[in-house]
C-alpha positions as CSV (number, residue, x, y, z in Angstrom):
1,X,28.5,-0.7,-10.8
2,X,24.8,-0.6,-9.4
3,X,23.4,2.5,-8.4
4,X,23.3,4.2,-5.7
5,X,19.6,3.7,-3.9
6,X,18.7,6.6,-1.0
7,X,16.1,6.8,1.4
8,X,14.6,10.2,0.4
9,X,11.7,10.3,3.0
10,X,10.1,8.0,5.6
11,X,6.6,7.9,6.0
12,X,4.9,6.3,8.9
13,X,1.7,3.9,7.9
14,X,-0.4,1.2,10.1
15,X,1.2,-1.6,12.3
16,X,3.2,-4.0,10.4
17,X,3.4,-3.1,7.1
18,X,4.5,-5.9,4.8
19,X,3.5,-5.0,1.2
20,X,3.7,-2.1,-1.1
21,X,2.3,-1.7,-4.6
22,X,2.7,1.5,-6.9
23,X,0.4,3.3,-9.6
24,X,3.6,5.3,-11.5
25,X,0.3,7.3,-13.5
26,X,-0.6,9.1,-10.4
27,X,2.1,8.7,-8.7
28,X,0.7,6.8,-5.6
29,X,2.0,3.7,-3.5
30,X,-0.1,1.6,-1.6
31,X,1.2,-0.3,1.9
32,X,-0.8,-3.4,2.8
33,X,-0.8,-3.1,7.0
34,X,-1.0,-6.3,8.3
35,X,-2.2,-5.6,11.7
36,X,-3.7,-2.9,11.1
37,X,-6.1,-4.4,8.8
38,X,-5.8,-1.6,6.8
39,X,-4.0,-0.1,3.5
40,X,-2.4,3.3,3.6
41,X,-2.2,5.5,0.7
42,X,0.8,8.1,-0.1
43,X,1.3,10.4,-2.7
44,X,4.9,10.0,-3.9
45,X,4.4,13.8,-4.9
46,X,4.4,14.9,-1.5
47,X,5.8,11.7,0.5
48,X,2.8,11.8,2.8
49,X,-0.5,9.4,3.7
50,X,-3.3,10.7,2.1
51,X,-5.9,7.9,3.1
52,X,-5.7,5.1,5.4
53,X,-8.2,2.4,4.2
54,X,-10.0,-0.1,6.6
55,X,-9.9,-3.5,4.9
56,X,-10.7,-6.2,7.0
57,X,-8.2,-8.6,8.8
58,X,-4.6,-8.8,7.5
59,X,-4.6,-8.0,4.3
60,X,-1.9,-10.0,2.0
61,X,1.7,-8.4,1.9
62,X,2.3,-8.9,-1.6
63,X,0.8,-9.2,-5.2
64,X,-1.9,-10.3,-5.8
65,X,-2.7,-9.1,-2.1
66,X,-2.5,-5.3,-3.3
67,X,-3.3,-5.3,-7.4
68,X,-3.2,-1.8,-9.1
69,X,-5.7,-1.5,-12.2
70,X,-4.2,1.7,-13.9
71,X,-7.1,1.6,-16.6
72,X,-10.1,2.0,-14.1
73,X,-7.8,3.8,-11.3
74,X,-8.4,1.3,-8.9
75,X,-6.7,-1.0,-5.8
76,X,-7.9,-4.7,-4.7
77,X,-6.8,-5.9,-1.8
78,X,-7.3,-9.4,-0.6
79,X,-7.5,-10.8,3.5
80,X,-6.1,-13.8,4.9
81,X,-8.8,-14.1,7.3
82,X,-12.2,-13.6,7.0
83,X,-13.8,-10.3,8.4
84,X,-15.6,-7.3,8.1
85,X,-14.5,-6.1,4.5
């Protein structure tokens, strides 16, 4: 039998979000917000946004749109437009 998935907490991010990536060393998840143009930034410590990122015009919903480096503790995200990066 699988288990049993809840929803423990829902957080509010930008408009549309579409793609989610997750750094398990610091325990942060990333959401991709298509129109928004931005990425927000939640600490799966205390289930709320910590930073909302501008990053130019809708950014890609999944990997490689939002690529977590754990060695250098950093996030690339990539647009599917051009824009103001």
């Amino acid at each position: 039998m699988p288990p049993v998935i809840k929803v423990t907490a829902t957080i509010a991010v930008g408009a549309r979000p579409a793609g989610v990536a997750t750094d398990p060393k610091t325990d942060t998840i990333y959401v991709t917000n298509i129109f928004s143009g931005t990425v927000s930034v939640i600490s799966g410590r205390t289930n709320t946004v910590v930073a909302t990122i501008a990053v130019g015009n809708s950014p890609l919903a999944s990997i490689p749109g939002a690529v977590i480096e754990l060695r250098f503790c950093s996030a690339w995200v990539s647009g599917q437009r051009g824009g103001k990066r």
